[in-house]
N, C-alpha and C positions, 0 to 999 in steps of 0.2 A: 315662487316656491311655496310650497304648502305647510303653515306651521304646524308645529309639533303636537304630538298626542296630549292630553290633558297632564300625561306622567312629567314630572319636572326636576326629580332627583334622577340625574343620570352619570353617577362619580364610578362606577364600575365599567360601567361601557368607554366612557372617555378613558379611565386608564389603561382597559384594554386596548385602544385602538393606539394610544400613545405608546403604548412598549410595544406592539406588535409591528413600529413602524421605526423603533429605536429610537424613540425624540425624549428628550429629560423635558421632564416637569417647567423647569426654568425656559427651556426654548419651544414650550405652548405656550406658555405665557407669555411669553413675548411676542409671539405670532398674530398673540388673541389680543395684546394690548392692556392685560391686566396682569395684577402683580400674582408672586410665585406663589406664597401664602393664602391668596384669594382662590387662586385654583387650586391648592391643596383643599382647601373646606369645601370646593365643590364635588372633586374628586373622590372623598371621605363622607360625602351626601349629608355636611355641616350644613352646606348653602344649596340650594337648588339651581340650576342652570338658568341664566336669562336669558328670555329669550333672543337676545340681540346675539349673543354669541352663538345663537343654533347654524345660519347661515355658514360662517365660518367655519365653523369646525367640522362641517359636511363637505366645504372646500377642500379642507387641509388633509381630511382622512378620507376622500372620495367614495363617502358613503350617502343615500338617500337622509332624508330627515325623519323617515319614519322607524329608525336603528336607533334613534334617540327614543323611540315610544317605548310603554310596557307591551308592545306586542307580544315580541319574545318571552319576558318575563313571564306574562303570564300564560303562555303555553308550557313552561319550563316548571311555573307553580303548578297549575294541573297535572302535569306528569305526575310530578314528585306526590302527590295528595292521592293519584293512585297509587303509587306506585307502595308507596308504606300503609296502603289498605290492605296489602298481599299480607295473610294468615303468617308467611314467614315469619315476618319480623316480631311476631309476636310479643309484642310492647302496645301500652295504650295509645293513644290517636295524637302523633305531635302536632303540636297548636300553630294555625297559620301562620301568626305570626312570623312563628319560627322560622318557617317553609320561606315564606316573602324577607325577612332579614336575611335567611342562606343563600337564593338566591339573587339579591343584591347585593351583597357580599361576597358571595363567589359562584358568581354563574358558571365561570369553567368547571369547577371539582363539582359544581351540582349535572351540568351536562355530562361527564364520564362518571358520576354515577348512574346517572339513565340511562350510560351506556353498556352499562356492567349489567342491569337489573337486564335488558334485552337481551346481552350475550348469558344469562341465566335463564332465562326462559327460554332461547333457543336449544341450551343444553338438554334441559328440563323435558321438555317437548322432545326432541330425539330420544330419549334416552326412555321415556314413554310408549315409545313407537315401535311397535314391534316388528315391522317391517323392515324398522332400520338396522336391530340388530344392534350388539353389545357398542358402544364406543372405543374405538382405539385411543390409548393415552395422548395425549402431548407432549412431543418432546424437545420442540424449540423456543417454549418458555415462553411463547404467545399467549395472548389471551383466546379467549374465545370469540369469535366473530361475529359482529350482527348482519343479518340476513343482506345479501347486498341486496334486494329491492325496498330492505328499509333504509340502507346507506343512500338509494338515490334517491328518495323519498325526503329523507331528511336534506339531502343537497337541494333537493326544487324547492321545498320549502325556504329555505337558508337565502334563495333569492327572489323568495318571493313571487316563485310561477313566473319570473319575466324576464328571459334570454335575449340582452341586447342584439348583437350581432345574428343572429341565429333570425332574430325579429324583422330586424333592417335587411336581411336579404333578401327574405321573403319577400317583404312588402317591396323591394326593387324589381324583383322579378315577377310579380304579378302586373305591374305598372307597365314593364316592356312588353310582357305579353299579354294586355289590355283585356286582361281577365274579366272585367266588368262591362265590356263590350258583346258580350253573346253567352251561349251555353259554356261555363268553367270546363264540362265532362269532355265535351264536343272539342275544345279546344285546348284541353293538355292531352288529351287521345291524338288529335291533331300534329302538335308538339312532341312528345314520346317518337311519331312516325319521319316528320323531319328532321328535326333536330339530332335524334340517334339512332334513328330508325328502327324502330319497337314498334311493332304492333299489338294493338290490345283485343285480347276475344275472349270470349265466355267459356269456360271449363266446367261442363255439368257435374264432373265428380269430384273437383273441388271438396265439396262440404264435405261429401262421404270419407274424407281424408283427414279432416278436421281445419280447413284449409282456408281462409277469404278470399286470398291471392297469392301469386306464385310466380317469382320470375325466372322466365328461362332465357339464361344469355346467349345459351348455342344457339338454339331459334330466333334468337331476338326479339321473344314476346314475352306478354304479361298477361297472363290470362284471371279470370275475373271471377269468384264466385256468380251463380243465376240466383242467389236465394236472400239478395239483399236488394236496396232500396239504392235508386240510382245516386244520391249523396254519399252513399259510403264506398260506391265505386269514385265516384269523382275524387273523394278523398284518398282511395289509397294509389289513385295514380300521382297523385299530388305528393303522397310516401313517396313511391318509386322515384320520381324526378328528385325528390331531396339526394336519395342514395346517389344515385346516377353525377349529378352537377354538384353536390356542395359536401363531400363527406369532410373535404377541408374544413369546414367552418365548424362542422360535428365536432373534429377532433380539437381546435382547438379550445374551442368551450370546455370541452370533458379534460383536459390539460390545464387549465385554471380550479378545476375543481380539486377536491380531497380524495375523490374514490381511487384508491390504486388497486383493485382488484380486479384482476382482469373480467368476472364472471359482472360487476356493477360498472364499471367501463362501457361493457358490451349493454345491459340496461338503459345505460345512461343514452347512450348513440340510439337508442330503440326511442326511449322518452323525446329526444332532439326532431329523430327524425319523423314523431307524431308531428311535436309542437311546428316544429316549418311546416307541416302540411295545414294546421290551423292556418298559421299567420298566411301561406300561399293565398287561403280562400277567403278568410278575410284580416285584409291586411288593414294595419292597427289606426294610422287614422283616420279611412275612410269607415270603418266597423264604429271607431270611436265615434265618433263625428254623427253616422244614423244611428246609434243607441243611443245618443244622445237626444237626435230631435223625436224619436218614437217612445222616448220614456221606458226605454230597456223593454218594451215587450219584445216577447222571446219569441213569438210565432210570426208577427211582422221583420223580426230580421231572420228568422228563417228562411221564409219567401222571399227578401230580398237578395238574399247572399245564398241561395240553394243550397242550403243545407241542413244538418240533422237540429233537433232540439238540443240531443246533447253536447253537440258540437257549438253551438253560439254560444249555450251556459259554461261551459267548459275555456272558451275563447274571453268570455267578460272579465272568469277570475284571475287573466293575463294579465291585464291594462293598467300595466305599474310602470311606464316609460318614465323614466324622469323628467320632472318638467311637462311633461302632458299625460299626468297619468285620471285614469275613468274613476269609476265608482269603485272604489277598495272591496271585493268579493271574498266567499268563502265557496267553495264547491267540491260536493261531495256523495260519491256514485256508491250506492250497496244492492245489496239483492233481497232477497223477501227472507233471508234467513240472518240479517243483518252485519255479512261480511262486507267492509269495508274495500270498494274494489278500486277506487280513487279517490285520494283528498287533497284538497292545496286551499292553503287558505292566506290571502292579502291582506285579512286584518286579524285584531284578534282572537276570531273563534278559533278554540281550538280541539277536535273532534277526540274523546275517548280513547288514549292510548293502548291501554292496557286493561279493557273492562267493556262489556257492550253498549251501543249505543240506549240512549233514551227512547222509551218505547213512545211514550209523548208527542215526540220530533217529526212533525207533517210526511217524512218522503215515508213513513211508515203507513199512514193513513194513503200515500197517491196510491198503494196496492191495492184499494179496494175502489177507486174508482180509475180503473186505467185511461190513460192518455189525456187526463183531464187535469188542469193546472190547482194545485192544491196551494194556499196562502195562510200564512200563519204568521204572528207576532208571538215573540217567545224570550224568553229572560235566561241566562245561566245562572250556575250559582255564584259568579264573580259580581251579578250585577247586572252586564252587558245588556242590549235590549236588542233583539235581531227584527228585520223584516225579510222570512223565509217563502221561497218559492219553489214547491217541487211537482214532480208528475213523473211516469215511468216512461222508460225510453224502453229499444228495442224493436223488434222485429214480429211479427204474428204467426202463428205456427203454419206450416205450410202443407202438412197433412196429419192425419190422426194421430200418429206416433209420431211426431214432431213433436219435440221437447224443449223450446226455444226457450234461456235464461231468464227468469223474471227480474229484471232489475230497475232500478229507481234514483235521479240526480237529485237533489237539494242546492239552490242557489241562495246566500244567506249574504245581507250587507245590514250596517248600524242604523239601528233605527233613523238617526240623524240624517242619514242619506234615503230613507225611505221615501222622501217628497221627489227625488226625481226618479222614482219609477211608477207604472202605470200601476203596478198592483196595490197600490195605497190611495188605490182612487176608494172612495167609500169607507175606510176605516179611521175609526179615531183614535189616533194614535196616542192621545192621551188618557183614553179609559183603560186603567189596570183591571179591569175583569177581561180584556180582551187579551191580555198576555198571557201564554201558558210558560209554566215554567219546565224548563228542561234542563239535565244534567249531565253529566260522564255517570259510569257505572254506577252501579247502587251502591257497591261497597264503599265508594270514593265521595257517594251523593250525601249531602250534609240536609237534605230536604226530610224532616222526620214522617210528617205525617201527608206522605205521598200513597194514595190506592194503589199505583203499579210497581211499589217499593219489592223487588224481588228477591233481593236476599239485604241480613243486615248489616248495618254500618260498624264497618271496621271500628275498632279500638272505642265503643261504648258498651258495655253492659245491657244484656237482652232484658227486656220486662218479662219475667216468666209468670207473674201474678197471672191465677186461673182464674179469678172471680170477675174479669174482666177481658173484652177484646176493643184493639184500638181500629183505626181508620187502616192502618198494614199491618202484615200479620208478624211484624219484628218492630217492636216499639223498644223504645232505647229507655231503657231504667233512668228513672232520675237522681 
C-alpha cells in the first residue's frame, strides 16, 4: 500500500470517520493498540498521525490512504479563498491561516458553507435571467439547491473518478468478449446483433437533430451519427451495451451515493454509463499495464486501444484501484471560451471554482496550435509543481457552415511522478525558470505582479497613485 501524502496531522478526518461509524474514542484505541489520551492528542492535531497506524486505520474505516492526505483540504482551502473573494462579503482579505485552521478544524461546516455560497449563486444567476422570469417563493423551508450536475460532480470527485464495481465489470466483460483480439467496433456491432439482436446503421440526419446516437428498441437498432470518427462510434456502442446488460450495477452505485434528486440520479446513471464504456475499451489493468511500459504517451495507447485522444486522457485520471492504482492525474476539458466542460482530479490540483481559469495554463495556448501536444511545468499558488499535457480534441468541420465546438483537454500529474511519463523527456525539471506559475481566478490569485492579472485582488487596497504604472494594471497599495 502506498504511504501517505506529506500532510501528517490528520485529527479531523479520523474523528470524522470514528463518529460516522459510531466507535468511541476508547474502542480506536484499543483497535489501534495505543492509549485513549494518545489518540485524543492526535485527534485534537497535538500529535501527528504515525505513520505505522496509517495502514490500520484505512483497515478499520475502509477508506484508501489517500483520505489521510491534504488533498481534500486543500481543494476545500481553495474554494473558501475564492469563495470570500466575492465583492459580497465585503470585509478585508481573511488570512490563510485562518481558512487552513477552519478547515481542519471543521471541514464539515466549511464544506456546507461552500454549499450554501453555490445555492446563492445559483439563486443569483436565475433571478438575473430574464428568461427565467420572477422566482416563485419557498415554501417547504428548503434550502436552495445546488445544480444537480454540480451534486454529481462533487460525488465523482468525492471518489476520486474510480467506480469499483462499475470498473470490474467492465474489465470482465471485455475479457469474455476478447476485445483485444480484433476490431472493438466490428466486435460489439457483432455483439449488439447476437447477443440482443440490435443492429447498428448510420442515420444521416442524426446530427441535423442534434443527435450522435439514438436507440430504437421497436426496430431493434442503433443507429449511428456519419459525422464522427470511427472511435466514438465504437464508443457509444460500448454506452448502449452498458444500458442494455448492466443498469443493475448503475443503480446500485448511484444508491451508495448521496444524490437523491431524481434530475442528479438520472446524471449520475448518464456519468456510469460513459465511465463502463471507458473501462469496456480499456480495461484497467491491461490499459495500466501499457501506460506503463510506453511512458503514458497518449498517441501510442491511442493506436493501441482505438481510441480517441480524449478518451485515454480522460481513462488515466481513472487508475485509483486500490492496491494497483497508476499515476494519480488531474484531467480537465474546456473550450476556447474557457468553460469548464469536465474536471476530475486524483490528486491535489484543484481547478478554479468560482472564478475563470488561468490564462497562463497550456490547454489555453493548445488553441493556437491545434492537434499538437502542448507540455508545460507550472506551480499553483499552494506551492504544487505540476507536469501538464494538453492539445485540442474534437472533430474538423465538415463543410463551410459547419460550426464544430473548439474544445481542449489538460492532463496534469506531480511533478514527482513526472519521470514516468514520456513528456519529461528533455526538460529540467529542476530549473525554476522553466515553471510558469498558474492560479484560480484573479480575484482569489495572491500573485501581485502578474501581466495577465485581470481584475484586482479581493480584500487589498488598489494603488491608485497616478505618478506611476506597475507590471498589472491593479497594483495592491501597500
Amino acid at each position: 500500500m502506498k504511504k501517505a501524502a506529506t500532510k501528517t496531522f490528520t485529527g479531523s478526518r479520523i474523528r470524522h470517520q470514528r463518529n460516522h461509524v459510531g466507535m468511541t474514542q476508547s474502542a480506536l484505541a484499543r483497535r489501534l493498540g495505543i492509549s485513549a489520551s494518545y489518540l485524543n492528542q492526535i485527534e485534537h492535531d497535538a500529535r501527528p498521525l504515525p505513520l505505522a497506524l496509517l495502514d490500520r486505520l484505512c483497515e478499520i474505516f475502509s477508506v484508501g490512504v489517500d483520505y489521510f492526505s491534504d488533498t481534500e483540504e486543500t481543494r476545500g482551502i481553495q474554494a473558501l479563498r475564492e469563495i470570500l473573494a466575492d465583492p459580497v462579503f465585503d470585509t478585508d482579505a481573511v488570512r490563510l491561516d485562518s481558512i487552513q485552521a477552519a478547515m481542519r478544524v471543521a471541514p464539515d461546516l466549511c464544506a456546507q458553507f461552500i454549499r450554501l455560497y453555490r445555492a446563492y449563486l445559483l439563486r443569483h444567476e436565475q433571478a438575473a435571467t430574464p428568461l427565467v422570469g420572477p422566482l416563485p417563493p419557498r415554501h417547504d423551508g428548503a434550502p436552495d439547491r445546488v445544480e444537480p450536475y454540480e451534486a454529481v460532480n462533487d460525488w465523482v470527485q468525492a471518489q476520486r473518478n474510480y467506480f469499483d464495481e462499475v470498473d470490474r465489470t467492465a474489465e470482465r466483460q471485455a475479457e469474455r468478449m476478447r476485445l483485444d483480439e480484433g476490431n472493438p467496433g466490428e466486435q460489439l456491432a457483432r455483439y449488439l446483433l447476437d447477443q440482443h439482436g440490435i443492429r447498428t446503421e448510420i442515420d444521416l440526419a442524426l446530427g441535423q437533430r442534434g443527435l450522435m446516437w439514438h436507440m430504437d428498441r421497436r426496430r431493434r437498432t442503433l443507429f449511428l451519427s456519419r459525422i464522427v470518427p470511427s472511435e466514438s462510434s465504437t464508443f457509444w456502442m460500448a454506452q448502449a451495451l452498458g444500458q442494455i446488460e448492466h443498469q443493475g450495477v448503475f443503480a446500485r452505485t448511484i444508491r451508495r451515493s448521496r444524490l437523491r434528486e431524481s434530475e442528479a440520479r438520472g446524471l449520475a446513471r448518464v456519468y456510469l454509463t460513459n465511465y463502463f464504456a471507458g473501462a469496456l475499451l480499456l480495461p484497467y489493468e491491461r490499459f495500466r499495464a501499457t501506460a506503463r511500459d510506453v511512458r503514458h504517451d497518449l498517441e501510442l495507447l491511442q493506436r493501441h486501444f482505438g481510441v480517441s485522444f480524449e478518451q485515454a486522457c480522460q481513462r488515466l485520471s481513472t487508475m485509483q484501484r486500490p492496491g494497483s492504482e497508476g499515476v494519480p492525474f488531474y484531467f480537465l476539458k474546456t473550450d476556447i471560451a474557457g468553460n469548464i466542460l469536465k474536471s476530475f482530479s486524483a490528486n491535489r490540483f484543484a481547478q478554479s471554482r468560482f472564478g475563470g481559469p488561468c490564462p497562463l495554463w497550456n490547454i489555453f495556448r493548445a488553441f493556437s496550435t491545434p492537434q499538437q501536444v502542448q507540455v508545460q511545468l507550472s506551480q499553483t499558488t499552494d506551492g504544487a509543481l505540476y507536469l501538464n499535457i494538453a492539445r485540442t480534441v474534437g472533430r474538423n468541420s465538415i463543410s463551410y457552415l459547419d460550426r464544430p465546438r473548439l474544445t481542449a483537454v489538460v492532463l496534469g500529474c506531480s511533478i514527482a511522478d513526472a519521470p514516468h511519463l514520456v513528456y519529461s523527456a528533455g526538460l529540467d525539471l529542476n530549473d525554476p525558470r522553466m515553471i510558469i506559475p498558474i492560479g484560480p481566478g484573479c480575484r482569489a490569485c495572491t500573485r501581485e505582479n502578474c501581466h495577465h492579472r485581470a481584475l484586482p485582488m479581493v480584500g487589498h487596497r488598489v494603488d491608485i497613485d497616478n505618478e506611476g504604472r506597475g507590471i498589472a494594471p491593479y497594483r495592491t497599495a501597500l
